[in-house]
N, C-alpha and C positions, 0 to 999 in steps of 0.2 A: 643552342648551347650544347644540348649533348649531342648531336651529330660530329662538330668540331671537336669534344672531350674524347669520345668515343674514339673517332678515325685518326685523331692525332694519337693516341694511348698506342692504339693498332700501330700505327706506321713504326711509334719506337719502338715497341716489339720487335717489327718484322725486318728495322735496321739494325738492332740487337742479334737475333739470330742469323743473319746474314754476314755481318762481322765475324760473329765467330765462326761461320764455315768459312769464310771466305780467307779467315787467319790460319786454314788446316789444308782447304783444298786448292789447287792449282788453279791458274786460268786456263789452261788446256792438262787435258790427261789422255796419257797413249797406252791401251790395254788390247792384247792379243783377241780376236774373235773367238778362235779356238785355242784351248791350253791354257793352261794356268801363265806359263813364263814365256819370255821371248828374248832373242839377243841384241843389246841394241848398238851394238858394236858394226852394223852395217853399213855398207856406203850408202844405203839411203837414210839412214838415221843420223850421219854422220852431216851430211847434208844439211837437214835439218835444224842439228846443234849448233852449226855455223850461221844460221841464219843472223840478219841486221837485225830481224822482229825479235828474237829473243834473248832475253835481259839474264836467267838463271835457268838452269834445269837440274833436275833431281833424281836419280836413278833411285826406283823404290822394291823392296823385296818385303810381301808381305807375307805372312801366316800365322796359325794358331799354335798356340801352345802352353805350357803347364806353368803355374809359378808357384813356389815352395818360402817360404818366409817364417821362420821360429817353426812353430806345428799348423799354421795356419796356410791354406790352397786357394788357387783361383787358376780357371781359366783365361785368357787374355788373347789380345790379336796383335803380333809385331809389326812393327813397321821400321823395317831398317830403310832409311836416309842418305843420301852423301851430302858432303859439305854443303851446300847452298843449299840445302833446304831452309835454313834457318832464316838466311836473307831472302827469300824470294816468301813464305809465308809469316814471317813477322809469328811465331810459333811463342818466342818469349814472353809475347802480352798475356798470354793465355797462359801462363805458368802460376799459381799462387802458393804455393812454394818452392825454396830451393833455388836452384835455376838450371835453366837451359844448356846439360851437358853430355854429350855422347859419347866422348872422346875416352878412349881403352874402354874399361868397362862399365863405363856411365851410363846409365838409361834414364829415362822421364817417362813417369809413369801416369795413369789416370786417375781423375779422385775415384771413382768404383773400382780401381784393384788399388787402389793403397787404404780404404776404409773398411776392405775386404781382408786385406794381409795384414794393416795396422801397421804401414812402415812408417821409421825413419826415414827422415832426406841423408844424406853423408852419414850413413849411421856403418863404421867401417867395424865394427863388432861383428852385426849380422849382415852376411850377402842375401841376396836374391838368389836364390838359384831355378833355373828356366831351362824345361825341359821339352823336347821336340820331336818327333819323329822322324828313324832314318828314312829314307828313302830308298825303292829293293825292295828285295825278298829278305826275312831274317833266322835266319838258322839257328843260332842259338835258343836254347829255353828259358836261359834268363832275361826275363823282360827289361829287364835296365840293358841291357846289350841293344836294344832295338830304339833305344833314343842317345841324342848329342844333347850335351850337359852344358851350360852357362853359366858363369857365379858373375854377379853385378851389381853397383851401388846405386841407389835411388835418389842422384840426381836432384831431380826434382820432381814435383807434382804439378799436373796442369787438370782445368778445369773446362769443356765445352758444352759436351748433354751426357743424358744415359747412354746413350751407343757410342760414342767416339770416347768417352771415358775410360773405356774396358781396351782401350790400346796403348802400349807401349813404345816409345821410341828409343829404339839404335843404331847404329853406324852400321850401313848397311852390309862392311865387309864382315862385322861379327853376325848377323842375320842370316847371310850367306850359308856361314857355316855352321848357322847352328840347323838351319832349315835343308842343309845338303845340294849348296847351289855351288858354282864355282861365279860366271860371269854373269848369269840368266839374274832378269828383273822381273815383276808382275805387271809396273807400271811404268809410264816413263812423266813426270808430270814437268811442266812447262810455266814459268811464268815470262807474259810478254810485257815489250817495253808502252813503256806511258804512252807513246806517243803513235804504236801500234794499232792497227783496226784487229782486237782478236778475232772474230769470227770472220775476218775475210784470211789470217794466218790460221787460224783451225780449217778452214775449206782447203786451203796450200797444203797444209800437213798429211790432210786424208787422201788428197789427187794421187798428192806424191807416196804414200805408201800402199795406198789400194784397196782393195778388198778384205785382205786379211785382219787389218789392225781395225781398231774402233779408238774414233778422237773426236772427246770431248770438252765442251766447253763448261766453266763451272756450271753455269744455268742448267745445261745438260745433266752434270754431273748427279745431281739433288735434282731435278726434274719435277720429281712428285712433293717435292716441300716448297718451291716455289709457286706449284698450281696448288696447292693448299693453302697457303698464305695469302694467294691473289685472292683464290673461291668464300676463304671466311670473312676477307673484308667486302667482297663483293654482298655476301649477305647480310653481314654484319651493317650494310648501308640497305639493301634492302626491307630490314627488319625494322631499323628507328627510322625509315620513311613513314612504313605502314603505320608504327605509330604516331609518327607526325600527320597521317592522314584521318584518323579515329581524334586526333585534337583538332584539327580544324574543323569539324561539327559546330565547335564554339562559335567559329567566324560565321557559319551560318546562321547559326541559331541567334547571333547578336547582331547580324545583317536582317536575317527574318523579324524580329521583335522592330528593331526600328522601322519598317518600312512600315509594318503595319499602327506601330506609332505616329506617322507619319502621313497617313490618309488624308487628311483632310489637307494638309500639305502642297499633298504631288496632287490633288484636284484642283488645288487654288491654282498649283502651276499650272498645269492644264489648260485650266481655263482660262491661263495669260498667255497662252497661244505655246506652252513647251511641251514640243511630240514626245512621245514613249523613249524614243532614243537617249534624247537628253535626258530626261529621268535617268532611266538606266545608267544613262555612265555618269549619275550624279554619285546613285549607292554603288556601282563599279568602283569607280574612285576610291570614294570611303572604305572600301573592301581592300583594296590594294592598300593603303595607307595603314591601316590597319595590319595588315602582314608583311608590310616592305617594314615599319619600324619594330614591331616583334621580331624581323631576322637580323633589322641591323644592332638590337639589343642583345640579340642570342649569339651574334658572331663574336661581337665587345668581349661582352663577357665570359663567354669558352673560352676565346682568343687570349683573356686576361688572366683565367686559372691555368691555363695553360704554360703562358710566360712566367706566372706565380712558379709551378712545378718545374718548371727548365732551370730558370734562377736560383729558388731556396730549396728545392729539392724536400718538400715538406714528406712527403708521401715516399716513405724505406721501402727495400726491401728487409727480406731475413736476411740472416747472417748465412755465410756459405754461398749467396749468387755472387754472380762475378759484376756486380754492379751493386751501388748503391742504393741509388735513388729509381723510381718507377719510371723508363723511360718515356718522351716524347718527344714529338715530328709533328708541327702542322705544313702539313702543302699546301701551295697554291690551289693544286687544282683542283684537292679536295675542296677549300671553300665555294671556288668557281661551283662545283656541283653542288654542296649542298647550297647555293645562293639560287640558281636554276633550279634543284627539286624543289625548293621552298616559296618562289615565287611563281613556278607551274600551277602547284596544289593551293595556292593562294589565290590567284585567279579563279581558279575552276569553280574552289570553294565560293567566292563572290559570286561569277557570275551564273550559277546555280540559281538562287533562290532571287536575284534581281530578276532574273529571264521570267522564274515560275512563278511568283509571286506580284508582282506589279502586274502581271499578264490577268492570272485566273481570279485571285483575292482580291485583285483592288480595280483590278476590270477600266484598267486607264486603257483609253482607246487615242 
């Protein structure tokens, strides 16, 4: 019952955070080896955009920079956009206030710099004002000479984690100039069509551009959050094994007790001509049976709070996640294994103390 509670909990977790990167990041992303920007105005890039495999793409210009709101500051990370971004990442779902607007001087900002700055959404009283560094040498002494200056309205708020909060999004031709770019992007990111094999179109992309550029697939992208996610549920099944293996004592110790209740028993049979074999797999059996309907009680019933939580959603979260209820996923294949780890250690457990005991203690020959 709690191996199923446990790795179904785990699964909706880890299709909860995977949703929401997957609503931020591309299916492929094209980023310069060397250098911050690149142009992607090239006959090989161009190539590319023409593709049948590809459904949207995004020309992206990222950097940091200063936000100014009433008397209150934050740092922040830009992300200017072009049109399709919005359609190729589904970015709307992730908005909880306001909405999804870039367009002149609109931006969409993160819950960590609007809880920080304390903004209004369309609050056209007070702008934003976003400050950036020129790029060059700067001559002047006055230090306000040495940044480009933005005023903009806060759109809206969206919500993903602590680190992709602290970014803002705008149209990337205002990005451009606040950041001192003319045509140059950071990234180029790609969403492919449905019916696409993306990593055999991420291998096509890298052939054809080379050495220089690096193109990644989302999995890529997040790398080390999807090998975390694998390795905590990997142990996380490791853990409530071992302790499924410290309770099966019981099945021995309730197999031990009867056999040895049972002496006079296994002699009588004995001596009605039944060899040590048949014994053995009389209390084998019972052993097996014994933990084949403890797993198919413990499946039912996970299996049932499980459906309980999916349906009535009894179990909240707090206020402020972007969900409600605590999510859940049972798999397939997670039962397949925990029905294998359980009927492994069931066995073993049985045929333990049948082997050792009928043998030394009860001395049936």
């Amino acid at each position: 019952m709690a191996l199923v509670i446990v790795l179904s909990g785990f699964n909706g977790l880890t299709d909860l955070v995977q949703s929401l990167y997957n609503s931020f990041d591309a299916d492929i992303e094209i980023t310069a080896k060397q250098g911050k920007t690149f142009d992607p105005n090239t006959t090989s890039f161009q190539t590319i955009l023409k593709s049948e495999n590809l459904a949207y793409y995004s020309e992206v210009m990222e950097g940091n920079a200063l936000l100014k709101y009433d008397d209150k500051q934050s740092i922040a990370t830009i992300k200017g956009v072009s049109t399709d971004f919005q359609k190729m990442s589904r970015f709307d779902t992730l908005v909880r206030e306001g909405d999804f607007n870039i367009i002149k001087n609109n931006i969409v900002i993160g819950k960590s710099i609007s809880y920080v700055l304390q903004t209004r959404t369309n609050d056209f009283a007070s702008l934003i004002s976003i400050y950036a560094p020129k790029r060059g040498k700067i001559t002047s002494m006055n230090p306000e000479d040495g940044l480009n200056e933005m005023k903009a309205y806060a759109a809206g708020v969206f919500s993903i984690n602590d680190e992709l909060d602290n970014y803002i999004i705008m149209d990337i031709e205002k990005a451009r100039a606040l950041l001192d770019y003319t045509t140059e992007v950071t990234s180029l990111e790609i969403a492919v069509e449905k019916a696409a094999d993306v990593e055999k179109f991420r291998k096509e992309i890298a052939a054809s551009l080379g050495d220089k550029y690096e193109v990644k697939s989302r999995e890529q992208q997040n790398s080390l959050l999807y090998k975390t996610m694998q390795s905590e549920k990997l142990w996380t099944f490791i853990i409530l094994i071992f302790i499924l293996i410290i309770a099966t004592f019981n099945v021995i110790g309730s197999l031990t007790m009867l056999i040895i209740e049972k002496k006079k028993d296994i002699t009588i049979l004995n001596n009605m001509g039944a060899d040590i074999k048949l014994i053995r797999k009389i209390f084998l059996i019972e052993g097996l049976l014994i933990t084949c309907i403890g797993a198919i009680f413990g499946l039912l019933i996970g299996m049932l709070i499980c459906w309980i939580q999916i349906k009535f959603e009894l179990i909240t979260m707090s206020e402020g996640y972007v969900i409600n209820a605590y999510p859940i996923k049972v798999k397939i294949l997670d039962i397949f294994a925990i029905i294998t780890a359980v009927l492994t250690i069931g066995f073993i457990a049985s045929w333990y103390p049948v082997r050792i005991f009928t043998k030394k203690h009860l001395q049936v020959q």
